[in-house]
VODONU-586002 format. One record per residue (C-alpha): y, x, z. Coordinates in steps of 0.25 Angstrom, whole numbers, padded with zeros to 4 digits, always signed. Each point is the difference from the previous one (the first is absolute). Layout:
residues N
YXZ/...
//
This chain:
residues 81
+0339+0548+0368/-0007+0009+0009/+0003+0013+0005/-0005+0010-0008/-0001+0015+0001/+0009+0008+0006/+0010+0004-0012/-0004-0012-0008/+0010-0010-0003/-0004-0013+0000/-0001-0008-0012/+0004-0014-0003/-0010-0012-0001/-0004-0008-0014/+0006-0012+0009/+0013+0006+0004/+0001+0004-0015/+0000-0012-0007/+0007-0008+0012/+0013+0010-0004/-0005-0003-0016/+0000-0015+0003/+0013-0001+0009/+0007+0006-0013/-0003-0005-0010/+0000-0016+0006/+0010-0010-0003/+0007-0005+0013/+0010-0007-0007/+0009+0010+0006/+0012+0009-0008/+0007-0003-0015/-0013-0006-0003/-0002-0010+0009/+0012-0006+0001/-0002-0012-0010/-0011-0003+0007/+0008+0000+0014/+0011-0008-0007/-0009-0011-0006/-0007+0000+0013/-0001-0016+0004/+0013-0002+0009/+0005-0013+0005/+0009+0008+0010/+0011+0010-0001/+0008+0005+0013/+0014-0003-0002/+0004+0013+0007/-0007+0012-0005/-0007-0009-0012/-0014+0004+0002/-0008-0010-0007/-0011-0006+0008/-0012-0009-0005/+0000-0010+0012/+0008-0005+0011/-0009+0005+0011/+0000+0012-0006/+0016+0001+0000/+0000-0005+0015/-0006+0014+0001/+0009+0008-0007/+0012-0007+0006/-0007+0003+0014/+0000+0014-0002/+0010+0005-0009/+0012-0011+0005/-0003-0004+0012/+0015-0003+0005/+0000-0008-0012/-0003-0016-0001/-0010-0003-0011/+0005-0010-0011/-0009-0005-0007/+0008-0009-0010/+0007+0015-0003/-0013+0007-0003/-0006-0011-0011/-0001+0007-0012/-0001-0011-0012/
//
């Protein structure tokens, strides 16, 4: 928003309104209420060491990169059945 006059504060925009509105009142599968979804999430992979589930094997490669990285990845260990 411009500047207005001199002892006028300025005012939100329609667009930053209803961006706040929208970001509260999404669903990011995030809290108590996403966390079936995050469980039942399609995961082939769990990391044996801190049990982070992950749904591929490039995509634990990753996560072993940067959270264990003095660490050897297992893969056999990781297979979730």
């Amino acid at each position: 928003s411009t500047m207005g006059g001199k002892a006028k504060p300025t005012k939100h925009t329609a667009k930053e309104i209803a961006k706040k509105v929208f970001e509260a009142t999404v669903n990011r599968g995030g809290g108590a209420g996403g966390h079936a979804a995050r469980m039942d999430a399609k995961c082939a992979y769990k990391c044996y060491i801190c049990l982070c589930a992950q749904p591929s094997e490039k995509s634990l490669q990753i996560h072993f990169d940067s959270k264990h990285p003095k660490d050897a990845l297992d893969l056999e260990k990781c297979k979730v059945v």
